[in-house]
N, C-alpha and C positions, 0 to 999 in steps of 0.2 A: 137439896141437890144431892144426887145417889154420885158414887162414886164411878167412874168408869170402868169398863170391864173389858178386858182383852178379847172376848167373842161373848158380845150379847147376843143369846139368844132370840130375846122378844125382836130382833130386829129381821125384818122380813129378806133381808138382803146376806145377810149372814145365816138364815135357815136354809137359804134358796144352796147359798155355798155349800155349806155342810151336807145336804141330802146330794148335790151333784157330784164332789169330793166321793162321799160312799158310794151314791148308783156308780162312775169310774173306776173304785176299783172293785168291785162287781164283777163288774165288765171285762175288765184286766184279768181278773182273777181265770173268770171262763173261759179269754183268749188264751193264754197261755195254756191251760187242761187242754184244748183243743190244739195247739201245738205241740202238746206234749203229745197228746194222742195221735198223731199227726191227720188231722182232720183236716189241716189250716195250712198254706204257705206263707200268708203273710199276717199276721196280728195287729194289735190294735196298736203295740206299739213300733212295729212297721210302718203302719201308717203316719205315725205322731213324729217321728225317725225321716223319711219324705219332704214332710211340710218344714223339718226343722233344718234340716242337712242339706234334702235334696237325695236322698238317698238312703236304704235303708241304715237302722244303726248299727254298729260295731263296735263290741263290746260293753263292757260292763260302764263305764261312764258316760258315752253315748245313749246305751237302753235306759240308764237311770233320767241325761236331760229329756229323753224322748216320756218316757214315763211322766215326767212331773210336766210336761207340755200337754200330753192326753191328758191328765188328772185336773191342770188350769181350765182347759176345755170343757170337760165336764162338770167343773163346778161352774162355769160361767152360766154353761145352759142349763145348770141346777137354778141359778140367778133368774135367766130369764124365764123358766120355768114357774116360779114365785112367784113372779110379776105376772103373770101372762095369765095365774090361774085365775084370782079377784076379778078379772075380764068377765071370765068364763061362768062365773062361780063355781064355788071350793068343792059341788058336788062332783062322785062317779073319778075322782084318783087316781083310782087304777086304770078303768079305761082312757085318761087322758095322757098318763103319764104312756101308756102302751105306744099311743098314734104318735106321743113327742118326741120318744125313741125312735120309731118309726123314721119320721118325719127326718131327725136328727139324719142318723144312715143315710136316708134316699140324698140329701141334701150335701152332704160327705161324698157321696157315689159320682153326685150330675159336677160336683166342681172336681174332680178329679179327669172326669172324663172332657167335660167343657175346657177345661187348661193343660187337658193331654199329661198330667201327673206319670211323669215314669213311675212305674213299677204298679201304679194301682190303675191300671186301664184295661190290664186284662186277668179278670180272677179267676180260676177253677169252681164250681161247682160248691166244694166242698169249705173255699174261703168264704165265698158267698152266704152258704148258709149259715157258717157258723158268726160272721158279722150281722146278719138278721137278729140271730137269737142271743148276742152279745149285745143289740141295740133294744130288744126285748126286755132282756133281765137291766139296762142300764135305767129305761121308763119303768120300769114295775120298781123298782128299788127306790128310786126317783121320789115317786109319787107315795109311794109306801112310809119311808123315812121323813118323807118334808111331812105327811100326815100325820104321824107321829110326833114329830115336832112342834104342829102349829096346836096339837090338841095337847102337848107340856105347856105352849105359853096360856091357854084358856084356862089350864083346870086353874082352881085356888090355890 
């Protein structure tokens, strides 16, 4: 009997975490460059800030719980990301990790608009795209990392 490990990898549920944890801050990483640039009026962790408060966050201990609420979020859909590929099978990564970002956004968008979400019901253009392209790099990262991962538990 092996000894336990605080984060096994060979475990399909703890890969799934760990690639969703990274594709998030990814994701985080771009929103913020895009706010810095100001491309963006509201961020990803605006968003996470909303769902957790009811309102965007303020300041630095609010943006940190909202942060680690986006970061829970995407490692969960890293989780079901893991499970959902075996389905599909493990071929084409990238293109699927693409549509699951996708997929993720669109799905983020319809229950914000469906529950009348203050503050995310009406976006600019320029938040718009850049949540696309932050749902983009969150699937490519996504799929990229957990591939990475599941070809550490195969080699010898």
């Amino acid at each position: 009997m092996r000894a336990s490990k605080l984060v096994d990898i060979e475990d399909r549920f703890t890969r799934g975490f760990l690639a969703g944890l990274t594709a998030g801050l990814a994701m985080n990483i771009f929103s913020l460059i895009s706010l810095t640039l100001g491309w963006v009026e509201i961020t990803f962790l605006d968003w996470a800030g909303v769902f957790i408060f009811g309102r965007q966050p303020a300041g630095v201990p609010e943006n940190a719980v909202a942060l680690g609420g986006q970061l829970f979020f995407a490692a969960m859909n890293g989780v079901f990301f893991a499970y959902l590929l075996p389905a599909l099978n493990s071929r084409s990564y990238f293109l699927k990790g693409l549509i699951f970002g996708l997929l993720i956004w669109l799905f983020s968008y319809a229950i914000a608009i469906l529950f009348r979400v203050p503050f995310l019901t009406r976006l600019d253009l320029g938040t718009v795209t850049s949540n696309i392209t932050g749902a983009l790099i969150y699937g490519i990262v996504l799929a990229l990392f957990l591939d990475w991962l599941e070809k550490r538990v195969k080699a010898p």
